[in-house]
C-alpha positions, 0 to 999 in steps of 0.5 A: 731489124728482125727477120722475116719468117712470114711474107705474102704472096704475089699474085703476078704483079707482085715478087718475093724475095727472101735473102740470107740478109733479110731471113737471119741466116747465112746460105738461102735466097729465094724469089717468086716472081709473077711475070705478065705475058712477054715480060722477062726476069734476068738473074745473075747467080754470081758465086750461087747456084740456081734452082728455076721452078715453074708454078704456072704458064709457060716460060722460056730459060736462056742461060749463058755462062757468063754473067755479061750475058756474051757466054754461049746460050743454052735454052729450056722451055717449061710450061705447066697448067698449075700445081694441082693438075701438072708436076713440076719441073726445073733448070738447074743455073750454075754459078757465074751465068746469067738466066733470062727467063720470059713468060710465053703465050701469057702470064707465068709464075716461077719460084727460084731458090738460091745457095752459095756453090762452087761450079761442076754441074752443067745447066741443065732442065729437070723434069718431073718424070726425072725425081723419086715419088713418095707416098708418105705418111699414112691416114690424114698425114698422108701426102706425096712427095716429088724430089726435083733435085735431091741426091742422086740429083747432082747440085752442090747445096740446093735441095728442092721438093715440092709437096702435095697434101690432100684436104685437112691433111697434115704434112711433116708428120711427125714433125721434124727438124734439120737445125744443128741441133741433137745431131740434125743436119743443118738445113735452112728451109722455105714453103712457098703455099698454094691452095686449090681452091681461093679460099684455101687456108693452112696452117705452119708450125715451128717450135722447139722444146722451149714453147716462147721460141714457138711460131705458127702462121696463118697461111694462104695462097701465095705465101711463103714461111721461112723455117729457121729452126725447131721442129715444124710442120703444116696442115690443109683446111679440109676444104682445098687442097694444099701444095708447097714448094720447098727449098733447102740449103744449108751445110750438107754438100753433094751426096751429103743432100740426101742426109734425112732431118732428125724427127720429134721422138715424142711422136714417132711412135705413130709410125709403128702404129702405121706398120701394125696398120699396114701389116694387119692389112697385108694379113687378111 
């Protein structure tokens, strides 16, 4: 069976689930789950370690330290109107621990990101106000970056960002890539897509240098595009705004998480491009 690189979204009655199996690959898993109000999603994490992010509504995370669910509980709450108008946030599971998650007061959406890890970190809850802001990019390239758990954040394999891009902007540029490949670190990556408005569209672009190992999707709201490999970017449709979340895994371990991707030379002269913007700018 040939991996999976483009899933539908769900829309509270529906799930993703993206494991190393089904993707081709050895380190990633990821779930969406929508969950009606009262509904509960119990997760055993087994020899991973867990990412729990909020996309919409409210949810209460009880975690215990043991996966028969007799360990001592540790609660979180997260709440958040959706991804436009609130900033994330996240529980960090351990390995071995079993996290019951239930939608509160109404319908919530979560996305949980997986990776093989050996235990040391506490569960614990990251918020917003917690991770680094950047504006990257100038121009219609232009787009803010939110580390929800990215070095200095501790975790063993997991790294997660989620990416707000205005509309028609493009995001990842100049695009990057993080596969082994010419020195980049390896990296395996999921977007999980939302769009401000139900007529929302995008597009996402894999490619390396051999253009039959080139892939470009089509995306909407909900869905979810798995990177294995290449250089890749996306863009918004100029009329909605676009966000995505990201989660990454792969070989890099502790601090070694804040080891940047290797970027397309034949694009990067923009940046200096946007220096001599900004410089000129600074001048006056």
């Amino acid at each position: 069976m040939s991996p999976v690189r483009h899933l539908s979204g769900p829309h509270q009655d529906r799930r993703i689930t993206v494991t190393p199996e089904t993707a081709g690959w050895r380190t990633l898993g990821v779930d969406v789950v929508g969950l009606a109000a009262g509904e509960t999603e119990v997760l055993d994490s087994g020899d991973t370690e867990g990412a729990i992010v909020i996309v919409a509504g409210r949810l209460r995370v009880t975690v215990r330290s043991a996966e028969d669910g007799a360990g001592p509980a540790v609660q979180h709450e997260l709440s958040r109107a959706d991804v436009f108008t609130e900033l994330g946030s996240l529980v960090y599971v351990p390995p071995g621990s079993r996290a019951r998650v239930e939608a509160v007061d109404g319908p919530a959406t979560f996305s949980v990101g997986w990776a093989p890890a050996e235990p040391g970190y506490p569960t614990r809850v990251l918020r917003a106000e917690d991770g680094a802001l950047d504006e990257r990019g100038k121009g219609p390239a232009s787009r803010r970056v939110r580390h929800l758990l990215n070095h200095p954040a501790p975790a063993h394999r997991l790294i997660v960002f989620e990416v707000h891009v205005p509309a028609g902007g493009w995001s990842g540029w100049p695009p990057h890539r993080h596969d082994g490949v010419d020195g980049s670190p390896y990296l395996e990556e999921t977007y999980y897509f939302r769009f401000a408005g139900p007529e929302g569209i995008g597009m996402h672009c894999n490619y390396t240098s051999d253009p039959e190992h080139a892939d470009s999707f089509l995306v909407h709201d909900g869905d979810l595009v798995l990177v294995p490999g290449g250089f890749h970017f996306s863009t918004a449709s100029p009329g909605s705004d676009m966000y995505f979340l990201n989660f990454l895994a792969g070989d890099l371990e502790h601090a070694e998480r804040g080891t940047p991707p290797c970027f397309d030379d034949r694009h990067t002269w923009i940046e200096d491009a946007w220096r001599s913007v900004a410089d000129a700018g600074s001048a006056r």
